[in-house]
N, C-alpha and C positions, 0 to 999 in steps of 0.2 A: 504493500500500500504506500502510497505517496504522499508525502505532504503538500499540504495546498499552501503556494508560494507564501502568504503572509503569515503562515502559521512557523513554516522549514526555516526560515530568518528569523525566530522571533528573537532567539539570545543572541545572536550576533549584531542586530539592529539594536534594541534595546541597550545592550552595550553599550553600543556607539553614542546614543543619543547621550545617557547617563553623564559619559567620558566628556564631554563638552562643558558637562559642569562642573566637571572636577580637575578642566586642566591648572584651575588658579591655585588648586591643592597642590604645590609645587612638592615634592620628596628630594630631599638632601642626601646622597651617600659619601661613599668615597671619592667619587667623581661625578658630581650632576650640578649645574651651572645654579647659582644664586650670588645673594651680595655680600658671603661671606664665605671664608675655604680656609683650611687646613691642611698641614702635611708633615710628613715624618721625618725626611731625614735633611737636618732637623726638626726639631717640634716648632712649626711654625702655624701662625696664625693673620689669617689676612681680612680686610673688608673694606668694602666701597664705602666713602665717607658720607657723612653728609655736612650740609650747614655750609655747603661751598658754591662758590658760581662752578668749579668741575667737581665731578663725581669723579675724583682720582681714589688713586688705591695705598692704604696705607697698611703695614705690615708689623707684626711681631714677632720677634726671635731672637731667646735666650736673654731678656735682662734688656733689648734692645729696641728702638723704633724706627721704623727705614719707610720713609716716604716714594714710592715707587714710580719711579720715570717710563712713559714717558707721562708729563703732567695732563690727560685728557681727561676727558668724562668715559666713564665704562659701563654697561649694563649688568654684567656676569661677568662672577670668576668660578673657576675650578681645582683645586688642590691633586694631586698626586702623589708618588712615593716622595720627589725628591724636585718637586718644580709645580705649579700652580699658573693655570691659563683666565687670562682675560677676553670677552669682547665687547670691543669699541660701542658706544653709545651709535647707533644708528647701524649696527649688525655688519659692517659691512668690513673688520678688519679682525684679527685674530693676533694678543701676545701670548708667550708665555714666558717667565722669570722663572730661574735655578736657586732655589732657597740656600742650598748650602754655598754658595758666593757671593757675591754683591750684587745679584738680584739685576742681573742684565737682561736687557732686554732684545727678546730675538721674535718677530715679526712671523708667524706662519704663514699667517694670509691674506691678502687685501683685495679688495673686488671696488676701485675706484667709482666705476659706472654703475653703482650699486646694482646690478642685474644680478646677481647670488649673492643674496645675504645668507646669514647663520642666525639658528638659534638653537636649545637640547646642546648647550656646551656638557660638555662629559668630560672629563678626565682619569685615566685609571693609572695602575701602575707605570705604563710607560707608553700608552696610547691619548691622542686625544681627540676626540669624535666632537661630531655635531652634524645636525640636519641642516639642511638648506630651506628656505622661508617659501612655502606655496608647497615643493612637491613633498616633501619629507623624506628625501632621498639623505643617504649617511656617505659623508666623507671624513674621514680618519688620519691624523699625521704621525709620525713615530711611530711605525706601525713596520710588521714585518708583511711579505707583499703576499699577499689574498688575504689580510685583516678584516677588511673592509665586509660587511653586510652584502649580501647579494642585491646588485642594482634595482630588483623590479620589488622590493620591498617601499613599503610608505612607512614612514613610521609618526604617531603621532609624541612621544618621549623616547628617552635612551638614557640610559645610565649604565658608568663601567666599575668594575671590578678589577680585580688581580689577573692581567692580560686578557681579559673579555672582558664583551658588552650587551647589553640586552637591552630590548627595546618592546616596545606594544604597538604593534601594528595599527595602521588606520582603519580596514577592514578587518573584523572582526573581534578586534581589541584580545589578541592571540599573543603570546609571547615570542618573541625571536630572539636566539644568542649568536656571536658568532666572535671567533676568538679562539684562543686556546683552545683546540678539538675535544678532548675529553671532556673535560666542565663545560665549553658552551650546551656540548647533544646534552648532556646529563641533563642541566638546568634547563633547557628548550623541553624537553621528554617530559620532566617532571610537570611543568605547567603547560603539555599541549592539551588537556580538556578544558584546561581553566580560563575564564573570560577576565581580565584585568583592568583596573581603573587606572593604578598606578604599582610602579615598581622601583626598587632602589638596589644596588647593586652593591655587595661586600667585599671581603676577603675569595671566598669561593660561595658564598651562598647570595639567595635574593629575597626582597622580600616586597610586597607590596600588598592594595587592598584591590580584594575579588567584586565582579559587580556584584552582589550584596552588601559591600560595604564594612566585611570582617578581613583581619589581618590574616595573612596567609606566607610562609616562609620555606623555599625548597634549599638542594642543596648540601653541602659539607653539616655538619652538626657536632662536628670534636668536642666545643666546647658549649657546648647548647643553646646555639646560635639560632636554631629555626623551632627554637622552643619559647614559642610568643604567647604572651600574657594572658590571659582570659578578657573577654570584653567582648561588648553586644556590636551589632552593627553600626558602623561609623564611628567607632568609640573613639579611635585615632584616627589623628590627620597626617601632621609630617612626618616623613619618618628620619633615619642615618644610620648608616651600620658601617661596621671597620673588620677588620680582619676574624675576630673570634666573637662580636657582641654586634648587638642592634639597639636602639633607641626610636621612642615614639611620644612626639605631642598628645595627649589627651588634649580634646574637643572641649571636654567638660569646663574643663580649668588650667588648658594651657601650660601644664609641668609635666614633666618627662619619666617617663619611666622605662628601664634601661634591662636588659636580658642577656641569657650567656656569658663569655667572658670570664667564668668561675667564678661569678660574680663580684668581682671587682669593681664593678662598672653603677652598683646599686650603693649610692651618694645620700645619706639623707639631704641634704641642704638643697638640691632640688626638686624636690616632692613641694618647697616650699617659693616656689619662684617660677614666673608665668616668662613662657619664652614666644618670640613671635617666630622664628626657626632655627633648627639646629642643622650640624654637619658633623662627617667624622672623619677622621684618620684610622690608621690601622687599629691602634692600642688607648687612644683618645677621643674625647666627643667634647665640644664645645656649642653653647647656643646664645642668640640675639636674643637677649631680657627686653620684657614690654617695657617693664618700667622707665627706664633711660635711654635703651639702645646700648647697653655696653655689652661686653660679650664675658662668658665664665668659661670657663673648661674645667676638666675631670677627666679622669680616668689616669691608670698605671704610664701611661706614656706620654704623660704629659709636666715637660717639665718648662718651669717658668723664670728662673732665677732668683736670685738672693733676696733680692728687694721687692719682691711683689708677692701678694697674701696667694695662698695656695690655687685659687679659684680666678680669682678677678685680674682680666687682661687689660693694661694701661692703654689701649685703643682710642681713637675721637670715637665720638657716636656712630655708628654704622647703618646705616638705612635698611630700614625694612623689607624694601623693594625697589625696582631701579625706576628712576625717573622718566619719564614720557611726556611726550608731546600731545597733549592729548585731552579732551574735553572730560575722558570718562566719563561719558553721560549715560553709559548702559550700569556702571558698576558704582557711580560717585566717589567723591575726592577723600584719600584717605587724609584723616586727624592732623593739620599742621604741613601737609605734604607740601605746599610753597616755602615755607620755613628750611624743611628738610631740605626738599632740591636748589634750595636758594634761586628761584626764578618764580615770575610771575607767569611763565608760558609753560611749565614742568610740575609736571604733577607723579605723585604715587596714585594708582588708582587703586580704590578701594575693593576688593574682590568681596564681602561680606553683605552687601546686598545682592550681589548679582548670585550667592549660592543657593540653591534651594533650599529651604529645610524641612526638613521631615520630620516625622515620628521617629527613633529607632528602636524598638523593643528590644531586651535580652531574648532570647531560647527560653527561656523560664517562661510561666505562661504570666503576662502581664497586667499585674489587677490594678495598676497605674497607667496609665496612656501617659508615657513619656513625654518631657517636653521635646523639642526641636532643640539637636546639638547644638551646642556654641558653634559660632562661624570659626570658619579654618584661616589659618596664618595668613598674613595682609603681604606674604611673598609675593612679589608679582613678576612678573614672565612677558618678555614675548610671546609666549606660547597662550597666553591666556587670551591676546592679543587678537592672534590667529582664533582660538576657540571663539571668544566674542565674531569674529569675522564670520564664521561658520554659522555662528547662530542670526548672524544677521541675514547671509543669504537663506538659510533654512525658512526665518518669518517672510521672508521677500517672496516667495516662492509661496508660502501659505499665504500670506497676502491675494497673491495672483489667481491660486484654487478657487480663495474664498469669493472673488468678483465674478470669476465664470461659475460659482455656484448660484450666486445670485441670479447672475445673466439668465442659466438656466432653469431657475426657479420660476422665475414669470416669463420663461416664453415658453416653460411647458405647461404653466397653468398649478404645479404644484404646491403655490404658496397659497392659494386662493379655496384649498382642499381638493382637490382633484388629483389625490394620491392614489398610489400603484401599490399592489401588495409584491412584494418582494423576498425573492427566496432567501431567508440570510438563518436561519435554525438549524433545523431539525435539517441531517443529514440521511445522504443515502447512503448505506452498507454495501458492498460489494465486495466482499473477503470468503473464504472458506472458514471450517470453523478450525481453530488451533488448536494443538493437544493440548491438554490441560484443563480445556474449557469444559466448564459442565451445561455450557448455552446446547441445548439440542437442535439438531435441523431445521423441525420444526418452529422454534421459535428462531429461527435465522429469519425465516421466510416470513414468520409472521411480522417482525418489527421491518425488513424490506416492505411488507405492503402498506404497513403504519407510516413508514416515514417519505415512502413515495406519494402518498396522496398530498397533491395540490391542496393545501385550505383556503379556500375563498369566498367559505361563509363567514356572515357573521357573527363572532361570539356573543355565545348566548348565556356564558357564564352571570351570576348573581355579583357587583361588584359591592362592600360594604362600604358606604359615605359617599354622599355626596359634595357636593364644592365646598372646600372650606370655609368658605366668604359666609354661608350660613350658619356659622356654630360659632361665629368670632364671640367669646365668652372670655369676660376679664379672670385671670389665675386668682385661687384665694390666697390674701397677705395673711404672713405667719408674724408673730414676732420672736426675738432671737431668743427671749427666754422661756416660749414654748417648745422653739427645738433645739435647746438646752437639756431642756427636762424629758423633752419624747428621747435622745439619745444617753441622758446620765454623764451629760457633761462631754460630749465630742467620745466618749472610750472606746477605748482598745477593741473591747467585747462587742462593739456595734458597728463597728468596722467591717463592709463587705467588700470594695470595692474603691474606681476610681473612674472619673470620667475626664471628659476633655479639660476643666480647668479645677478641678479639684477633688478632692477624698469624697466619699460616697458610704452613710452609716444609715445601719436602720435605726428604724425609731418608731414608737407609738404613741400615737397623740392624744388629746387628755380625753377625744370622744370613742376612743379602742380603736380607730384605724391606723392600720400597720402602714410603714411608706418607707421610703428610701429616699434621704436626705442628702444632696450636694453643695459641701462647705467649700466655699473659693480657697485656693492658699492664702492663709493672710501673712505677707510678705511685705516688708517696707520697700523694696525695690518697686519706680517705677515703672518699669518697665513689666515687672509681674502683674502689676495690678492692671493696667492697661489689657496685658492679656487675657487679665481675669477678667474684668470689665467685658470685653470682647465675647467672650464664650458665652456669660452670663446675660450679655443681651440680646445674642443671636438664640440663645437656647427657650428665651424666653418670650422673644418674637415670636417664634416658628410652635413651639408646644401651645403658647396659649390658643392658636387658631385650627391646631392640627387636628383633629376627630377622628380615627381610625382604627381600628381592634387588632391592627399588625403596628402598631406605634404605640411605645411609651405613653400614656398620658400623665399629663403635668397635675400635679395638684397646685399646688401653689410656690410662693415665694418668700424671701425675706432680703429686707436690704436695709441694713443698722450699720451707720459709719462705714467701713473698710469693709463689711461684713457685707458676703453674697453668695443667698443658698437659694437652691431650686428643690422644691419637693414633689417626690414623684410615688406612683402608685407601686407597691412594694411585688419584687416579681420572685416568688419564692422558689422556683426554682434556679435563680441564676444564671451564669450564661451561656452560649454554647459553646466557646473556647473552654471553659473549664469542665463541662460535661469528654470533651473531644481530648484535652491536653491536659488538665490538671494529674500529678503524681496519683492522687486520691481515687482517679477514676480512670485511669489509664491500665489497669489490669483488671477491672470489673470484665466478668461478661455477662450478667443480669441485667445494667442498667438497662432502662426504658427507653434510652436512644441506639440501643444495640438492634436494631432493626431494621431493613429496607425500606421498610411502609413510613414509618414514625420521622426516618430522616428526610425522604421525600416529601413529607407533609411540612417540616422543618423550614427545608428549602423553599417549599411555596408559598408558606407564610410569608417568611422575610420578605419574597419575591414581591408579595401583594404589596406587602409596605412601601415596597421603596416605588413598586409603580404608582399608586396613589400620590407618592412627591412628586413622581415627576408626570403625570396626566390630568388629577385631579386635583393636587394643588394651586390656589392661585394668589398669587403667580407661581409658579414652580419650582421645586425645591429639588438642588441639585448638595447630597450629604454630605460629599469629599472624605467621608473616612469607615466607608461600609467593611465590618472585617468582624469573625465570630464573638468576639472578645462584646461587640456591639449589638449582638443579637441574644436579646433576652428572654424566659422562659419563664410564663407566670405558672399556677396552680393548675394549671389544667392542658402545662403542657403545648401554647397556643404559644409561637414564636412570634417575639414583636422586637423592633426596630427601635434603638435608643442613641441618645447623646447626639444630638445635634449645633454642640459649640463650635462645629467648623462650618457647618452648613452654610451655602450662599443663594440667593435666591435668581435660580436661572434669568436670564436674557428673556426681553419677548420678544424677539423675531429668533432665527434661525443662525443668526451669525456666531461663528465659535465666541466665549467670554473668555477672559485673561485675566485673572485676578492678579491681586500686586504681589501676593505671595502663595508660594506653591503647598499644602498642607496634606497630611493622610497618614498613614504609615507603612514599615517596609515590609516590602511580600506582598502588600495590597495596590499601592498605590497605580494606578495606571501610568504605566511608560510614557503614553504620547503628555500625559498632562506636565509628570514630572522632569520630562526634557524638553517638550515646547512651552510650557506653561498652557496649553490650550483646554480649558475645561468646560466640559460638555457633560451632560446626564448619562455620557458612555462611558465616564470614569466609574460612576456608581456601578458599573454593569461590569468594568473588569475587577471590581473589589469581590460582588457578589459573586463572579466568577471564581475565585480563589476561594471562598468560602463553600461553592459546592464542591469542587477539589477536597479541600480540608473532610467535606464529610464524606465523602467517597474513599480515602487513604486511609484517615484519620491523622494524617502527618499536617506539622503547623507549620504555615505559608513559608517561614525560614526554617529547618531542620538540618539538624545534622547526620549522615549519613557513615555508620561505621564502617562501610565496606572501602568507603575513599579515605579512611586515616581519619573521620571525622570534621571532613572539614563542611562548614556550611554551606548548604542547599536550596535552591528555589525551587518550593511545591510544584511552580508550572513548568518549568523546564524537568521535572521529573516526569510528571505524569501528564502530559501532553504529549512527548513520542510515544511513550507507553500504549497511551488510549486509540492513537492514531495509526500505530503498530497493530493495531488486535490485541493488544497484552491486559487490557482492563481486568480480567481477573487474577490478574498476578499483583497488581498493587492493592486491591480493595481492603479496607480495615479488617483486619484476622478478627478483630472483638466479633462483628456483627456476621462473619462469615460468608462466604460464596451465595449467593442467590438463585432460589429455587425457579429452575428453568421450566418444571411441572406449573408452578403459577405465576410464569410471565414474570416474574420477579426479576430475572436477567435482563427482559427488555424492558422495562423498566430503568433499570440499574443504568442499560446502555444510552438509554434515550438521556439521560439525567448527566450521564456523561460527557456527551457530545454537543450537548446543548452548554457543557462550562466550557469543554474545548472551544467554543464559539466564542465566547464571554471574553477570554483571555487572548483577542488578538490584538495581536500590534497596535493596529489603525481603529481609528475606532470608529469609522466608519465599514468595516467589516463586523462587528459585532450588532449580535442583537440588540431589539429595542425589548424593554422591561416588560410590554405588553406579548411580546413572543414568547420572552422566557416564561410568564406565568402559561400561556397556552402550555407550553411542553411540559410543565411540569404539572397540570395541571391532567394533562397526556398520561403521565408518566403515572400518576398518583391512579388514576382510574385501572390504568393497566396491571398494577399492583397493587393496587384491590378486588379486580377481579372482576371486572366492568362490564357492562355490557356491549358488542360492538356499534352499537347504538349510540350510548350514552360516549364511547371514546370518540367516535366519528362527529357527534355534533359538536365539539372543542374544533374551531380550525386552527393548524399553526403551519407555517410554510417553512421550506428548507431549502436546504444547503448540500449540492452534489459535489460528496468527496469523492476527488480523483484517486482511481486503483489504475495496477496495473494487471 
């Protein structure tokens, strides 16, 4: 069986889009270009200055300060074993200086006519790489002859090593080495399944973050070097690593924490000190402090002389990031950046708005909705340069779709209701059956004849609520010291949960009704409150008008000083992330959700929900962060749809909306929203989609997989060749077991499948509308209860011919 083109691309597209926003995520190793470098022999420490009409380079070594000729402006330097490369402010000339002499200057490269610039400076032990500006082709000097990368490579980064270098490709964000024969295949072998954001290059290992956004380390391991810290997705940002050890930024809080090395390299004093980025040498690591700009080092091979405290380097202030020419009107001006670059036409541009931020949950099952990581290191690049570039022809191009969608809206009449049903569901099967499978013949043929028919009646389903414009009902006020007292004082003991902007406790109120109460963080930080502000007025917008028996309803509110709580009708069974992932319930096989029929009815609950936001709602309500953890379970088993602090309320015409900041979390969030920023009601649809996954596997949107060393995993990229292969019952949750093919329970199972495989594509205009999926699953649910062909055939839903071969 074959995949259908938008599905067979999805990790390698998605990749890519990701990779855009994280090329401002610059990674420092042994050799990868920034405004600051090191090197060994001797223990020398360099960086671009600031506070100057040039951005010249000033240096340290042994006790000393050597101001380095020739007097320019530089964007990037590079360190090595025993020499440290610069280039020239406008890309267009290449030094490098011998640290252990008087730091002469020898010229590699100069392109006058700026027609090949450079950027991806690299430096390793005795190589020095960089890409050229447009193609991302690698040229290499001190090199012995076939060093060099294979010409028909693109690369979008490179970073080098101990005689290799390794880079991430443009297509498909793949790893390439090439260097030293034996370490480059090793290191290239090791990460050819893995899709990469960024990578940084050591002694003989490498290390970087996977598109999920966890650290991942192949490689040499002597000294347990590719033995990386624990931490959730995006936990780090920068990275640096030297011959035996590795270091990484924390997102959280901006200090470093250091691995391998036999542990020599673990400092308390930086645990307690925010760096904006670091770099390493072989046996030393040194980093840019927020605070001032000055620079520290650490580590066994790091020596400083007589006169200077163990740690702190006598440097001028070193710049964050290298100055540009440049409006930065996509990313805005970093803090003081005319100051720093001393010009009133040079800026640092600030990379912290332009990153997206997300949710990122640990693997643990998450009874808090994370905040969004702290922004990543204000390093800035050319390279980011180029990425901004990319994203600008990307929106230019969407721009253009979106005017001939228009065009073609009113000259087909589409906009005025004169819609076309379109096949985009429910698939046709054409496979034999596989061994393994307990689907019998007979129901091969029966979901074939299910899924071939045309629907182009109209449903004639029952739907619950109509327009909310009619039930607009003011929330009842609480005061803070009746949900004091319904809770026992905020306690431990009434604690269930967490939503989008705070703790989540039960409580009974003085008339006996049970509820589940949302206390804001009460934070002095402005910036939190604001946020809290935010959730607490969007939650409370949308709940008070919403009416619907697959949605949360609001009971009331309180708002006392700082204080902001939302109360809500109390859902005793919890949610279905912790029914599906909690320790507690992950070896049960009694539970009440251990069944085909109960999860499918699960599934189409939610499904109701969120189609009611987005059809029935008015104006329409687009959730931004649909994921099990959000689907809750009252008394009787009925799944309804909660926490709408990110929610926004859809567009009224058809035009994609762009909100100013990207929001949801990871494993859910839709690709196209989180690299275009483009958000459409078909973000909801690829979050729901991961959520029928989840109850199909019972694996959580990120997992770890023991067969691959444990490294983390994307739900959809597992079970989406799987489902697409024929293999569906080789992934399905072991709890609830194989499906009985005697009652349709298989076809069922399958239809429910194929209908997520749709959910999770790329584009999201390949994906269903919310009104399809409840059709199929509404299909689905009849068929698996044992329906009559009557009562399945008056549901229409339309489909989707997957290509076999």
């Amino acid at each position: 069986m074959k995949k259908p083109p938008s599905t067979s691309v999805f990790t390698a597209v998605t990749t890519t889009i990701i990779i855009i926003f994280y090329l401002s995520s610059s990674s420092n190793a042994l050799g990868s270009g920034t405004t600051l470098s090191v090197t060994d022999s001797p223990a020398t420490v360099c960086g671009i200055t600031s506070g100057n009409s040039k951005q010249s380079i000033q240096c340290y070594r042994q006790g000393k300060i050597f101001h380095i000729l020739p007097n320019v402006s530089f964007s990037l330097i590079s360190g090595g074993r025993s020499y440290f490369c610069g280039l020239r402010s406008g890309n267009y000339s290449l030094h490098c200086w011998d640290t252990s002499s008087s730091f002469q200057s020898k010229r590699l490269y100069v392109n006058v006519n700026d027609s090949v610039l450079l950027e991806n400076l690299s430096v390793g032990d005795s190589q020095v790489c960089a890409t050229v500006v447009g193609t991302g082709t690698v040229r290499c000097w001190r090199t012995d002859e076939g060093f060099e990368s294979s010409g028909s490579d693109r690369f979008r980064s490179i970073s080098s090593g101990s005689n290799f270098s390794c880079g991430i490709l443009k297509n498909g964000s793949k790893v390439r080495c090439w260097g030293e024969k034996v370490i480059a295949e090793r290191l290239q072998n090791e990460f050819r399944n893995i899709s990469m954001l960024s990578i940084v290059a050591g002694g003989s290992h490498v290390c970087g973050l996977n598109s999920t956004g966890f650290l991942v380390c192949k490689g040499s391991n002597s000294s347990g070097q590719i033995d990386v810290p624990q931490g959730g997705a995006f936990e780090y940002g920068e990275l640096a690593l030297g011959d035996e050890h590795g270091c990484a930024i924390r997102r959280k809080n901006s200090s470093v924490v250091c691995w391998g090395g036999k542990g020599k390299f673990l400092v308390n004093f930086i645990e307690r000190v925010s760096f904006e980025l670091i770099v390493s040498a072989s046996n030393f690591t040194c980093g840019l402090t927020t605070t001032n700009f000055s620079v520290i080092c650490w580590g066994p091979g790091w020596s400083n002389g007589s006169n200077v405290s163990e740690s702190d380097v006598p440097l001028s202030r070193i710049l964050p990031g290298p100055c540009v020419q440049s409006s930065c009107s996509e990313c805005g001006i970093y803090p003081d950046s005319q100051s720093l670059c001393s010009s009133t036409s040079h800026y640092i541009c600030n990379p912290n708005i332009c990153n997206t931020q997300i949710t990122s949950p640990p693997l643990q099952p998450p009874s808090v909705q994370p905040p969004p990581p702290p922004p990543v290191s204000r390093s800035r690049s050319k390279t980011l340069t180029r990425g901004l570039l990319i994203f600008a022809i990307v929106g230019s191009v969407g721009g253009f779709i979106g005017i001939c969608s228009i065009i073609y809206c009113l000259w087909t009449g589409v906009c005025f209701g004169k819609k076309k049903v379109h096949s985009s569901v429910q698939p046709t099967v054409t496979r034999g059956s596989s061994s393994g499978s307990n689907t019998s013949s007979s129901s091969i043929n029966s979901i074939k004849s299910v899924i071939m028919r045309q629907g182009s009646r109209i449903m004639r389903r029952q739907r619950s609520g109509p327009s909310s414009t009619k039930h607009q009902e003011r929330a009842e006020e609480f005061s803070l010291s009746e949900l004091i007292a319904a809770t026992n004082h905020f306690s431990l003991q009434h604690k269930i949960g967490a939503g989008s902007f705070g703790i989540v406790y039960r409580g009974k109120l003085f008339d006996g009704r049970e509820v589940a109460i949302k206390r804001g963080e009460t934070g002095l930080k402005v910036k939190k409150f604001q946020e809290k502000e935010s959730a607490f007025e969007s939650e409370l917008a949308f709940l008070s008008r919403l009416h619907h028996k697959h949605l949360v309803r609001l009971v009331g509110y309180c708002e006392d000083k700082d204080e902001r709580l939302l109360v809500y009708e109390y859902m005793k069974n919890g949610s279905l992330h912790s029914h599906l992932h909690d320790k507690n319930n992950v070896e049960k096989s009694s539970s009440l959700l251990n069944s085909w029929n109960m999860r499918i009815k699960i599934a189409l609950d939610a499904s109701r929900g969120i189609e009611y936001l987005h059809n029935y709602a008015v104006p329409s309500i687009i959730h931004r962060d649909i994921k099990s953890s959000n689907i809750l379970l009252d008394a009787t088993w009925t799944a309804r749809v909660s926490d709408f602090g990110l929610s926004l309320m859809s567009p009224e015409s058809d035009i994609n909306y762009k909100p100013t900041k990207t929001a949801g979390t990871v494993g859910y969030i839709d690709p196209e929203y989180y690299g275009l920023n483009v958000l459409t009601a078909k973000s909801d649809v690829y979050g729901l989609g991961v959520v029928l996954l989840e109850l199909l596997t019972g694996k959580r949107a990120i997992f770890r997989n023991d067969e691959d060393g444990g490294n983390p995993s994307s739900l959809v990229d597992f079970a989406v060749p799987a489902i697409l292969a024929g293999e569906l019952m080789k992934i399905l949750d072991s709890r609830v077991g194989l499906p009985e093919a005697e009652s349709n329970e298989s076809e069922a199972v399958e239809l429910m499948a194929y209908t997520a495989v749709h959910c999770v594509n790329l584009e999201g205009k390949d994906r269903p509308t919310m009104a399809d999926i409840v059709a199929n699953l509404e299909r689905a649910l009849l068929i698996c209860e044992g329906g009559s062909n009557h009562e399945i055939e008056s549901i229409s839903s339309v489909t989707i011919s997957i290509v076999s071969d």
